[in-house]
Backbone atoms as SQL, in Angstrom:
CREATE TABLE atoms (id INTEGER PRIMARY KEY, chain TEXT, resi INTEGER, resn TEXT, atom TEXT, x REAL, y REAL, z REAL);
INSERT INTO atoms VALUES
  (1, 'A', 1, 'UNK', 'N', 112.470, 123.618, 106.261),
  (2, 'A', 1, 'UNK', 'CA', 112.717, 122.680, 105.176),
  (3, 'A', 1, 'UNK', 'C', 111.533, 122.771, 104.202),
  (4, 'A', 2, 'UNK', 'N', 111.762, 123.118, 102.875),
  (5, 'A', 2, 'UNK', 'CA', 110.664, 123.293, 102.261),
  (6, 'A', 2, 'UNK', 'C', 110.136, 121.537, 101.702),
  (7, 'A', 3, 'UNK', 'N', 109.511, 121.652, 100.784),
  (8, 'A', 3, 'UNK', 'CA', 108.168, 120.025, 100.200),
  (9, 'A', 3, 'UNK', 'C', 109.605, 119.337, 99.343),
  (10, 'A', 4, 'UNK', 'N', 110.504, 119.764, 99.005),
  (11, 'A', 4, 'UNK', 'CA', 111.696, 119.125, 97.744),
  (12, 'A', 4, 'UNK', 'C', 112.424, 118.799, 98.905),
  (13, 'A', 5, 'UNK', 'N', 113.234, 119.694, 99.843),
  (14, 'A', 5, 'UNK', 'CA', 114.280, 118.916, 100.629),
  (15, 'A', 5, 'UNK', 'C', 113.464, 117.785, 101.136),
  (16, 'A', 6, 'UNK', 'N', 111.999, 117.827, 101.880),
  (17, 'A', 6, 'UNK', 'CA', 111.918, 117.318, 102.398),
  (18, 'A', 6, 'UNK', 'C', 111.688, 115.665, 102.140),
  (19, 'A', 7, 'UNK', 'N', 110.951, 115.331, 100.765),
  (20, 'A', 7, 'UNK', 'CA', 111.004, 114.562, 99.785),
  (21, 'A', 7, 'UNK', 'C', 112.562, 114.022, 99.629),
  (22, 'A', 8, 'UNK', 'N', 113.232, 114.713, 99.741),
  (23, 'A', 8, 'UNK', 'CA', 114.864, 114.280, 99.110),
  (24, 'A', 8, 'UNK', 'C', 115.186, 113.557, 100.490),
  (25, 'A', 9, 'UNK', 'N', 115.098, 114.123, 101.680),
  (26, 'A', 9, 'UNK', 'CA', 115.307, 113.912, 102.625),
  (27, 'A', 9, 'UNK', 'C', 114.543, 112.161, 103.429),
  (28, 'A', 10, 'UNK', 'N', 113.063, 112.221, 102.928),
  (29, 'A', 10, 'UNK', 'CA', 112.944, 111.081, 103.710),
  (30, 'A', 10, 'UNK', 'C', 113.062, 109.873, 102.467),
  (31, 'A', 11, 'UNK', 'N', 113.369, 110.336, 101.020),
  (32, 'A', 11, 'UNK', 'CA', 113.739, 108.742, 100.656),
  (33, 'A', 11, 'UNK', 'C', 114.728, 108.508, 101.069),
  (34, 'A', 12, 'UNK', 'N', 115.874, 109.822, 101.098),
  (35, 'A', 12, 'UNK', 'CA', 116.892, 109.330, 101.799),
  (36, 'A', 12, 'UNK', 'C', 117.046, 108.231, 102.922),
  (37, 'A', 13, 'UNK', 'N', 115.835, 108.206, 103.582),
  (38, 'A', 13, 'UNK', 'CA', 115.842, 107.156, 104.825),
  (39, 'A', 13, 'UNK', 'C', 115.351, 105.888, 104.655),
  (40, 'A', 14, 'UNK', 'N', 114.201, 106.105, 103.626),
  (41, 'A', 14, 'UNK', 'CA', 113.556, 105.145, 102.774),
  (42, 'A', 14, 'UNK', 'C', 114.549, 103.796, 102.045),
  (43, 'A', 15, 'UNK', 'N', 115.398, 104.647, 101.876),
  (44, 'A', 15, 'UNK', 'CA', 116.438, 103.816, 100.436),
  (45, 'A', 15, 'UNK', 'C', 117.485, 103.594, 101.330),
  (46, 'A', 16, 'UNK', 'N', 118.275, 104.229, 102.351),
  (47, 'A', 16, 'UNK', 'CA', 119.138, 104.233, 103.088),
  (48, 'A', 16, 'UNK', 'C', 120.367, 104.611, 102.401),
  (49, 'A', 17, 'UNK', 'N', 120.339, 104.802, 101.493),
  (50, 'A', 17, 'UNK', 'CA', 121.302, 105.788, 100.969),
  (51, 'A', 17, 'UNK', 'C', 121.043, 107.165, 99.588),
  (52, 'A', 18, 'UNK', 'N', 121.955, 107.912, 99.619),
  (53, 'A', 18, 'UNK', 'CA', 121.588, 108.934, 98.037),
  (54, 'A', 18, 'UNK', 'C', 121.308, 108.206, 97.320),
  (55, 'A', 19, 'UNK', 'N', 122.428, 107.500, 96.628),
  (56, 'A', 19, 'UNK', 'CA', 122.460, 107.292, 95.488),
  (57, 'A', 19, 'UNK', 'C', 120.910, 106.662, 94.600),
  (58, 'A', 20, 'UNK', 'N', 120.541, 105.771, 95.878),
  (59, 'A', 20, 'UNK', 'CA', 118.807, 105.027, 95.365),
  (60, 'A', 20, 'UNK', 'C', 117.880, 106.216, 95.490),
  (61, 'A', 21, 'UNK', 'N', 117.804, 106.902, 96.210),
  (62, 'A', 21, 'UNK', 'CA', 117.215, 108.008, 96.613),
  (63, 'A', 21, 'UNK', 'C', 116.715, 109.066, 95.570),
  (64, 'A', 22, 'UNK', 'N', 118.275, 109.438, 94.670),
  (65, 'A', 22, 'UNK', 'CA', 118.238, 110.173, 93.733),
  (66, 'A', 22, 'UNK', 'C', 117.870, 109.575, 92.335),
  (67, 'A', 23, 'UNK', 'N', 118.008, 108.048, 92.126),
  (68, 'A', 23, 'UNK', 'CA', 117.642, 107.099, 91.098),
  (69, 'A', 23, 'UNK', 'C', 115.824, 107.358, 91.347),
  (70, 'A', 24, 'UNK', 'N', 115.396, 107.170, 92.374),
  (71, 'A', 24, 'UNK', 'CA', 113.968, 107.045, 92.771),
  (72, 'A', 24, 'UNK', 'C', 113.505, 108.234, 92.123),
  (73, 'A', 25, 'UNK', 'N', 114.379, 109.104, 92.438),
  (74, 'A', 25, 'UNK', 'CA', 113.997, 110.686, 92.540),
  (75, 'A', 25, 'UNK', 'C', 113.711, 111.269, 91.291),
  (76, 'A', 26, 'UNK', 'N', 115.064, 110.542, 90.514),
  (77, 'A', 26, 'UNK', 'CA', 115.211, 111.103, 89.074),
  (78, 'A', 26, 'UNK', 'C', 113.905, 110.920, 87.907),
  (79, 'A', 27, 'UNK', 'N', 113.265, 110.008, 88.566),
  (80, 'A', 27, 'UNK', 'CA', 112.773, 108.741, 87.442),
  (81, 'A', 27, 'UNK', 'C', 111.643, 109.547, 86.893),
  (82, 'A', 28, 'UNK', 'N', 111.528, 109.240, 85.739),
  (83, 'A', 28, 'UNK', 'CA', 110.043, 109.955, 84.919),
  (84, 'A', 28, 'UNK', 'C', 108.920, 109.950, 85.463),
  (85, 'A', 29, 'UNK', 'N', 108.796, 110.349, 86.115),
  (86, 'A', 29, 'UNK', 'CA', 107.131, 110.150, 86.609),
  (87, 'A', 29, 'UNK', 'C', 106.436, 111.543, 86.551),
  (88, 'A', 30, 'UNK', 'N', 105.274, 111.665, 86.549),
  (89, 'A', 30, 'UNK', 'CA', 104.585, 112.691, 86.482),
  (90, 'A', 30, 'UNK', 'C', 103.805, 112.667, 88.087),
  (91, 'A', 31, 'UNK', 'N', 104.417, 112.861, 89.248),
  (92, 'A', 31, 'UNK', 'CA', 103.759, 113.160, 90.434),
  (93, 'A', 31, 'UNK', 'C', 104.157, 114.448, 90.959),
  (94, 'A', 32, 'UNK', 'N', 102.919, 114.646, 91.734),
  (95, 'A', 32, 'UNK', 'CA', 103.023, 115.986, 92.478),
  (96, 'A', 32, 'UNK', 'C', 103.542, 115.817, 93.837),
  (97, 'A', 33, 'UNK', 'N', 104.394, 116.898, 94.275),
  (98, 'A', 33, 'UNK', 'CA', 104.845, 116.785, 95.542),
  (99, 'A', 33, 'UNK', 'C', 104.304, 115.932, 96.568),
  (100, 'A', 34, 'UNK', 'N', 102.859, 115.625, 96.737),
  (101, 'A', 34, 'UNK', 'CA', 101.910, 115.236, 97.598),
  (102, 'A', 34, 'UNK', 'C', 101.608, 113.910, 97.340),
  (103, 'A', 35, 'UNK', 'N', 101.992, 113.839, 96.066),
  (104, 'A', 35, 'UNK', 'CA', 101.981, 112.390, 95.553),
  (105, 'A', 35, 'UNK', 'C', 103.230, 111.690, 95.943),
  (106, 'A', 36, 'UNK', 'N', 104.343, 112.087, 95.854),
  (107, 'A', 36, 'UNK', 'CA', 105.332, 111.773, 96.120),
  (108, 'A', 36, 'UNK', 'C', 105.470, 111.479, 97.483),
  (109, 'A', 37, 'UNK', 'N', 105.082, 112.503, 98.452),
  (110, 'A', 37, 'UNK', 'CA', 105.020, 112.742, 99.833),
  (111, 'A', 37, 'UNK', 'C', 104.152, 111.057, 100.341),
  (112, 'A', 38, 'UNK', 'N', 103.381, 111.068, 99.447),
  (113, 'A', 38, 'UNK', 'CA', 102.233, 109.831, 100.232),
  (114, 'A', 38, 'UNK', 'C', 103.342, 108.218, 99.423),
  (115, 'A', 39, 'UNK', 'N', 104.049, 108.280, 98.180),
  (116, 'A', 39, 'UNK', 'CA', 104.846, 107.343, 97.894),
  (117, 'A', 39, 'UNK', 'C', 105.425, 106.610, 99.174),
  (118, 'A', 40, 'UNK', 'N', 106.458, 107.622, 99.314),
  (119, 'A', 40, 'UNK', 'CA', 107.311, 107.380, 100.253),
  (120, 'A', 40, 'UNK', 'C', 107.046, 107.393, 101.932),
  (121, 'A', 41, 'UNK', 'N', 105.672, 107.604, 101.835),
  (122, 'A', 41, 'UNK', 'CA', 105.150, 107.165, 102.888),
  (123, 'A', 41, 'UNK', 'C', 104.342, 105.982, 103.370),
  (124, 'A', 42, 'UNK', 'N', 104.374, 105.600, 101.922),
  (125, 'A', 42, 'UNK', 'CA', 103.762, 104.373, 101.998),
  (126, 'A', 42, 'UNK', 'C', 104.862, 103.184, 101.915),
  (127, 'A', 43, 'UNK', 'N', 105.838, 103.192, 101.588),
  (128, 'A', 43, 'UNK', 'CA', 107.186, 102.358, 101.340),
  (129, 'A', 43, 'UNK', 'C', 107.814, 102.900, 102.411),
  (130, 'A', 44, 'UNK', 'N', 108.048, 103.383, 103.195),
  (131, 'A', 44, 'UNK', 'CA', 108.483, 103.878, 104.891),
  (132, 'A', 44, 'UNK', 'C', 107.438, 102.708, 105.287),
  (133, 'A', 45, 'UNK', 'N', 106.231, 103.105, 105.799),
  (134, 'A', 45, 'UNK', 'CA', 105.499, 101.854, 106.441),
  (135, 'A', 45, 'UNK', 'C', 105.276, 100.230, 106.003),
  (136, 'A', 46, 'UNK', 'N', 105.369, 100.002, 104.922),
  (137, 'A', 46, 'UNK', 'CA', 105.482, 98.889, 104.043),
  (138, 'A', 46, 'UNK', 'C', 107.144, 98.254, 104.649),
  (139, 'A', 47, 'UNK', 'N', 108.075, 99.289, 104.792),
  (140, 'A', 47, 'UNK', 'CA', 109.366, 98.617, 105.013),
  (141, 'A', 47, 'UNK', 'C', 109.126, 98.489, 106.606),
  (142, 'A', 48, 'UNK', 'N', 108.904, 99.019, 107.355),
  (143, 'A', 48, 'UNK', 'CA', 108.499, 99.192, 109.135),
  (144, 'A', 48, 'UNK', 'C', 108.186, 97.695, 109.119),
  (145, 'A', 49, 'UNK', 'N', 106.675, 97.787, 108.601),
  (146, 'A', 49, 'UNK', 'CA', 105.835, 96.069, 109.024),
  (147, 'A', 49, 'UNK', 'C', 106.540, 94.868, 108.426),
  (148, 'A', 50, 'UNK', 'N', 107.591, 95.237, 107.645),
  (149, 'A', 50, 'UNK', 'CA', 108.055, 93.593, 106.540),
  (150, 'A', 50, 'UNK', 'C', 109.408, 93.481, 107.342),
  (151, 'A', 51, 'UNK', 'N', 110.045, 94.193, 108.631),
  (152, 'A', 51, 'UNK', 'CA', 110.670, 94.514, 109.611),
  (153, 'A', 51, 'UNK', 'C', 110.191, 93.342, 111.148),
  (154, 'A', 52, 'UNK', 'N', 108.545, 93.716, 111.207),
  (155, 'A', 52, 'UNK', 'CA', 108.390, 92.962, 112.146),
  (156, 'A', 52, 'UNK', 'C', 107.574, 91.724, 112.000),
  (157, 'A', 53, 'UNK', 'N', 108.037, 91.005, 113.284),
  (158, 'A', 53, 'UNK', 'CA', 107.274, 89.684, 112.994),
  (159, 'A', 53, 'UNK', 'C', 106.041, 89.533, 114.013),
  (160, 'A', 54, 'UNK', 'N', 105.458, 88.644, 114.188),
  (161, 'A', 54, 'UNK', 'CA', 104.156, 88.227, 115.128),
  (162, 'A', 54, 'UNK', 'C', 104.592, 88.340, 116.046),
  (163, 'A', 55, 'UNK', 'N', 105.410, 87.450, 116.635),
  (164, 'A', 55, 'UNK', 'CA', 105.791, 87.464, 117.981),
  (165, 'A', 55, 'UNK', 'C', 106.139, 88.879, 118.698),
  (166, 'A', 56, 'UNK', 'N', 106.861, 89.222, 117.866),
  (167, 'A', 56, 'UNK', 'CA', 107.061, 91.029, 118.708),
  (168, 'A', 56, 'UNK', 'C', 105.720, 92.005, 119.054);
């Protein structure tokens, strides 16, 4: 899987569907793969912890 599928691939999981995925995807921004890579890695973990609570 090259740095683009793979980007395409985990907002896909991020957003839980294409369609946000490819809106995210589309959008003007001026980032580099790596930038992108650390985005959506940071909104993957951001969504994980706002998931759990104290007690767990």
């Amino acid at each position: 899987m090259n740095y683009l599928e793979q980007i395409k691939h985990q907002a896909e999981q991020t957003f839980g569907n294409k369609e946000k995925a490819d809106a995210w995807l589309n959008q003007p921004k001026k980032l580099s793969v790596t930038e992108r890579l650390w985005s959506l890695h940071a909104r993957l973990k951001d969504t994980y912890w706002s998931g759990m609570s104290l007690s767990e």
